[in-house]
N, C-alpha and C positions, 0 to 999 in steps of 0.2 A: 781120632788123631791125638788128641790131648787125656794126658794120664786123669784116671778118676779119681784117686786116690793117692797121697803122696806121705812121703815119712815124717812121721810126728802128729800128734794130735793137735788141733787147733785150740788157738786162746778162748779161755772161759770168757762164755758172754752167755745171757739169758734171754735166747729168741721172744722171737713175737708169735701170740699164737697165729695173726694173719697178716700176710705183707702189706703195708702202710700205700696209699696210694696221696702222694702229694702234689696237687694243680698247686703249678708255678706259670701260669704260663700270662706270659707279658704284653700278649695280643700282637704284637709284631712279628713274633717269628723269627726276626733278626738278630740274633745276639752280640755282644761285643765284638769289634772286629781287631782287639787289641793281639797281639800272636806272641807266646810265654812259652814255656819251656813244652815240650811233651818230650817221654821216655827216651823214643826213640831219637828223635832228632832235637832238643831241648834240654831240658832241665834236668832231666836223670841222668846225663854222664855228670852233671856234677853234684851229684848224690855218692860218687863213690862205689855205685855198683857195676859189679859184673855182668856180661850177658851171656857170661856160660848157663845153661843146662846143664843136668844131670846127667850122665854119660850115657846110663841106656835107654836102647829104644828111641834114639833121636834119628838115627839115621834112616832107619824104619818110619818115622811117623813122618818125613818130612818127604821120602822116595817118595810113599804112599798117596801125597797129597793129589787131589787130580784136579783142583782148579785153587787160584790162589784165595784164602781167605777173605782176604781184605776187598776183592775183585767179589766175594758170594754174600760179604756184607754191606757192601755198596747195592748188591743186586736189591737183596731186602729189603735197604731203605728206600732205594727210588721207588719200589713197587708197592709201599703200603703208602708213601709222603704228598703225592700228587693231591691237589687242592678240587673240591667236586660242587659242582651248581654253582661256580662260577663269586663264590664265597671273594670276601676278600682275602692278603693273606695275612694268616694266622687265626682266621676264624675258624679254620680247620683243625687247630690243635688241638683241643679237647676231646679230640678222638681219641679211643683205645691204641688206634696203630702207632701213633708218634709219641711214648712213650719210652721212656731210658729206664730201663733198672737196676738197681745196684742193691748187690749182693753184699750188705759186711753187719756184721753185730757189734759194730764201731759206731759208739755215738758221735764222737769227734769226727769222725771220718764220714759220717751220714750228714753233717750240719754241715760241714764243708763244700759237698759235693749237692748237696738243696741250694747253696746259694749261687754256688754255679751253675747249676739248671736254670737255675732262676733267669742268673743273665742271661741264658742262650737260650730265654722263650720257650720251654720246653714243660714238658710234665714229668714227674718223676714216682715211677714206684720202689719201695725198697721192702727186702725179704730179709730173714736174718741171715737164713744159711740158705742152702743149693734145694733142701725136700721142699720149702717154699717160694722159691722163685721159680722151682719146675714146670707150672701151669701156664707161666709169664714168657718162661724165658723164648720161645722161638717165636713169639708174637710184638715184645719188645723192638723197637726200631734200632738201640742201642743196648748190650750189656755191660756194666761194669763190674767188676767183682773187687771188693776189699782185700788188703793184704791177711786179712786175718781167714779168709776163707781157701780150705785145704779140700774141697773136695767141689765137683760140679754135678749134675745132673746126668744120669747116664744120657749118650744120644742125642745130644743138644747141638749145638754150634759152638765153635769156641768162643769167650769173651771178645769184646771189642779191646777192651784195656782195661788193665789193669791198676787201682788209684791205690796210693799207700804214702808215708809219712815221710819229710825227712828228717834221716838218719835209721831210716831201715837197712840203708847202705846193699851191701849182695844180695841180700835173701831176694831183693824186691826183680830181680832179674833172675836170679833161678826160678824162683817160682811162677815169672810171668811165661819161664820158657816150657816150665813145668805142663801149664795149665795150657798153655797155647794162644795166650793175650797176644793182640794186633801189637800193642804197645803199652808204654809203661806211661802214669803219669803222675807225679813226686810231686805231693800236694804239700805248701800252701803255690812252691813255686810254680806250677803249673797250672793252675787256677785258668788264669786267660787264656791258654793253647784247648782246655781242656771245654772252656766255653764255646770258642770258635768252631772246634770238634762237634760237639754236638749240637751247633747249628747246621754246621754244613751238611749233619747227616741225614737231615730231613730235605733237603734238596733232591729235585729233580736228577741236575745235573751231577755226576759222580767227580768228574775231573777226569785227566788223564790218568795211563799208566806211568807208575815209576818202575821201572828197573835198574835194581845196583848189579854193579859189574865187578869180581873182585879177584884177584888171583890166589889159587890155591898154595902157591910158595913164590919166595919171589924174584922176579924177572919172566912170572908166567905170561906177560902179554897182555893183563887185563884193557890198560891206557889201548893200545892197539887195538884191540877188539871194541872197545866201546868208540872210541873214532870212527873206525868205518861202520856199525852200524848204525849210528847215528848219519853217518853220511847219507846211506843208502834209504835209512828213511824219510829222510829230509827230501832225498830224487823223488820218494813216490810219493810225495806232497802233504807229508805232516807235519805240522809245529812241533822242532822238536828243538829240546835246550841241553844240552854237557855239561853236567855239574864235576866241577873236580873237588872230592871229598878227602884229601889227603894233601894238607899243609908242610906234608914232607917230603913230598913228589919230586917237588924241582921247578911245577908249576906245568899246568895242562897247555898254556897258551903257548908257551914252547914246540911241543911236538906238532905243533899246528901253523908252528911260524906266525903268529899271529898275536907277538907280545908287544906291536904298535898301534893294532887295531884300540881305536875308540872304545870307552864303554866301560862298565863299573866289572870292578875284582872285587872278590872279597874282602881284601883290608876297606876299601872304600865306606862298608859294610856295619862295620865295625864298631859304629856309635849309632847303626839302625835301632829303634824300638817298634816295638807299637806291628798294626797289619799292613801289609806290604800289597800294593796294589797291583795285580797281574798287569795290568797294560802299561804301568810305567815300567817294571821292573824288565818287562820284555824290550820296550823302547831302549831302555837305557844300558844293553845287555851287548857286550861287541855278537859280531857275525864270522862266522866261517865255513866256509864248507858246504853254505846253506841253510844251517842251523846256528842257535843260538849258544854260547857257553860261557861259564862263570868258572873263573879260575886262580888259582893263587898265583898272584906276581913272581915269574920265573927272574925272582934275581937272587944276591947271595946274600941281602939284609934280613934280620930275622924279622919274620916278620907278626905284628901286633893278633893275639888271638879273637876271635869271633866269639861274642854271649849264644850259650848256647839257645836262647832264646832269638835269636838271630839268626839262626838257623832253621829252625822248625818254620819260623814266618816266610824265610825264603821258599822253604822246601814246600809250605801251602802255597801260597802263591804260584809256585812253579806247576803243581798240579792242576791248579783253575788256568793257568794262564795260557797249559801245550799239551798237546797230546800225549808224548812221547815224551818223559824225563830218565834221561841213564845219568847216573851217577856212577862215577867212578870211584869208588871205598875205599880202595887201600885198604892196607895190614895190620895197622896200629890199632892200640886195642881203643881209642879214644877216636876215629875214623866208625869205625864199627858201629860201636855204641851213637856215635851223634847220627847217620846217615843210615846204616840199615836198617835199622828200627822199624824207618819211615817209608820201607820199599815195599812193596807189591810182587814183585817176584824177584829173586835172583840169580844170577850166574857166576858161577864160579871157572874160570877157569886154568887149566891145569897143563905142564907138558907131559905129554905120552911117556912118563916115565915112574917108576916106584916108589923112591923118596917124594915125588910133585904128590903122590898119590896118599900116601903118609900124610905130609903137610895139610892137604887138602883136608884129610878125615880128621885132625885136628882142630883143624879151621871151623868145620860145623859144630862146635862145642859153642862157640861165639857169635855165629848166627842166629837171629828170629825165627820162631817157627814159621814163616813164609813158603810161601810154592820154591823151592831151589833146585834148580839144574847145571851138569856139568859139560863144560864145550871144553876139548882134547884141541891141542894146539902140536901139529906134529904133521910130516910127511901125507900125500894121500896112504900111505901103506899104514898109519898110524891107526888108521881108524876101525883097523880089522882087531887092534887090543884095544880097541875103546869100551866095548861092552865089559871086557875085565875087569879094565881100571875101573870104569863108574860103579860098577856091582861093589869094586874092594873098597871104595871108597863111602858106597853107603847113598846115590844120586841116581839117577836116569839121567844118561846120555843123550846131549840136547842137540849137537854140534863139532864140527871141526874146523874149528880155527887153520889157514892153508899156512905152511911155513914161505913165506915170498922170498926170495932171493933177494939180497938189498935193504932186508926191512930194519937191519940194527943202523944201516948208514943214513935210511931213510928218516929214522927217529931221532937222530941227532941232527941232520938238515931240515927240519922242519917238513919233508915232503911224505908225511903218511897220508895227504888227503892226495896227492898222486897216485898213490899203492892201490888206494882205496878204490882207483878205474877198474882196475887189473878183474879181468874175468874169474878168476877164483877166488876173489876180496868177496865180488858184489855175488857171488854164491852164496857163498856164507853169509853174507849179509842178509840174503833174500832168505834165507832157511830158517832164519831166528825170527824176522821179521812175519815171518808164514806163520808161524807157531805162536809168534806174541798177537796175531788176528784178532781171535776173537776176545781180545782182552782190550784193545787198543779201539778210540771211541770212532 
């Protein structure tokens, strides 16, 4: 899925004849639990890059994908991390299997990335380039790859993340779309996000799934689609929480009629540091529908922005805390960048029309390499040009959003978790929810 080879030769550096194997490890296991920027949802939207991709071959390599990445790198870690003869923990880390490797012929970027292993209890091996991390790399619990490294291992698994400098600015986002990096993570800012990470990857427990929801052009529906199925997974008894990821929305708690309900907004947010504890942040989180959601105050004051480091901590916390996280993304190219990043699989969806299908194929220049599918938002008869559109647009057809009679009147009266009864809502809802199964803990 991820390109082998990309345009340009890589920066002169003088390999090592054999990759460096460095115990760091702190005897606890536990790393910081401070939460700093990472690519995705942190510290790289304000590094100034892009997360477009290269144009070709993206559309192809993301149809293609048959289970989400980040869902097969989760699998890995839990299967080689479990603690054995009843050890204490962290006595188990000086095993081969819990081991991080990073790929870069960056001295500076090799010292940086040892002292944050270091915090997160961890062991760390590093190769110069891809021909000697080859032997490493699908045995690693985590990989890293350097911004300076242009090429990978034939038949490997893609990176976990990708770590590089600031003011690498664009490159560091094409090329992590290039290579097929989970996420990006813009050192020295990221340093804590990137400790935390690589604690939690040696965990048993994976977290939930995240799924971002986002519309191919707009007024496609996405807010509405992620409403009811979040509804409908909340009826069949999941922890699930609504993130609204678009500051320019109008405000999530709106369409939900629920902008008196108790409980923290993101501006509230806003002077958060540091690791955010799942069980408070669920406490302190309003209710609707069932579920949990975190939303920007639907009024007309502008309102104060979120560090993007405040974000990322939300966004981990969210995963330890519920099974089930939809994020609603939005369009904007700074929604994007802070919230997809950090998703697990996506949806896009679109109306059963030509230009929605244009925009759409647009749109994936700006998405993560992630598992991505498209849900058709149109008539039952829409679904017979579903297979076209998804083919023109470059996706496998996930879904059809039903058109409900009343649902533009419904979204400004606050009554879409009414709609959301309606026997062809909770279809749809059941059909997404069928196929996010085995992904969902």
């Amino acid at each position: 899925m991820s390109r082998q080879h990309l345009q340009g030769p890589p920066p002169d550096r003088t390999p090592n004849p054999t990759p460096e194997r460095t115990p760091v490890s702190t005897g606890s296991g536990s790393g910081p639990v401070a939460a700093s920027a990472s690519a995705p949802g942190a510290a790289d939207p304000a590094s100034g890059g892009s997360a477009g991709p290269p144009e070709q071959g993206r559309a192809q390599r993301r149809s293609s994908r048959a289970a989400p990445a980040r869902a097969a790198t989760r699998s890995a870690t839990a299967a080689g991390s479990a603690p054995a003869g009843g050890r204490a923990p962290g006595a188990w880390l000086p095993a081969e299997s819990a081991e991080t490797l990073l790929v870069t012929g960056f001295d500076f970027l090799r010292g940086e990335v040892e002292r944050i292993v270091a915090a997160a209890g961890g062991q760390l091996r590093v190769a110069a380039d891809a021909t000697e991390a080859a032997p490493f790399w699908d045995t690693a619990a985590v990989v890293l790859v350097g911004s300076d490294i242009r090429e990978l291992p034939p038949r490997r698994r893609a990176p976990a993340v990708l770590v590089g400098l600031g003011g690498e600015g664009d490159s560091l986002w094409h090329l992590a779309a290039a290579l097929g990096a989970e996420r990006v993570a813009v050192l020295p800012d990221a340093a804590a996000w990137l400790a935390e990470y690589l604690s939690r990857s040696r965990s048993p427990e994976a977290g939930g799934l995240v799924l971002g929801v986002t519309g191919g052009c707009g007024g496609a529906g996405a807010t509405t689609a992620a409403i009811w199925i979040a509804q409908a997974a909340a009826e069949w008894g999941a922890r699930v929480l609504l993130i609204d990821g678009d500051p320019w929305g109008g405000g999530l708690e709106l369409a939900l009629a629920a902008e008196e309900s108790p409980g923290l907004r993101w501006t509230d947010l806003s002077e958060a540091s540091g690791s955010i504890d799942p069980e408070q942040l669920s406490d302190a989180l309003p209710v609707a529908g069932g579920f949990s959601f975190l939303s920007w105050p639907g009024s007309r004051e502008r309102q104060p922005g979120v560090e993007a480091a405040t974000v990322g901590g939300v966004l981990d916390a969210a995963r330890r805390g519920y099974e089930l996280v939809l994020v609603d993304i939005g369009r904007g190219t700074e929604p994007l960048r802070t919230f997809a990043w950090d998703c697990d699989r996506i949806l896009v969806v679109a109306p059963a029309q030509l230009k929605a299908a244009v925009s759409s194929a647009r749109l994936l220049q700006e998405l993560p390499p992630v598992d991505t599918a498209l849900v058709i938002r149109g008539k039952a008869g829409a679904i017979l040009d579903g297979p076209l559109i998804a083919e023109s647009v470059g996706l496998p057809l996930q879904g059809l959003v039903p058109e409900v009679k009343g649902t533009a009147n419904a979204t400004e009266l606050g009554r879409l978790l009414e709609m959301g009864r309606r026997r062809t809502v909770r279809r749809f809802a059941a059909s997404i929810l069928d196929l996010l199964g085995g992904d969902l803990p």
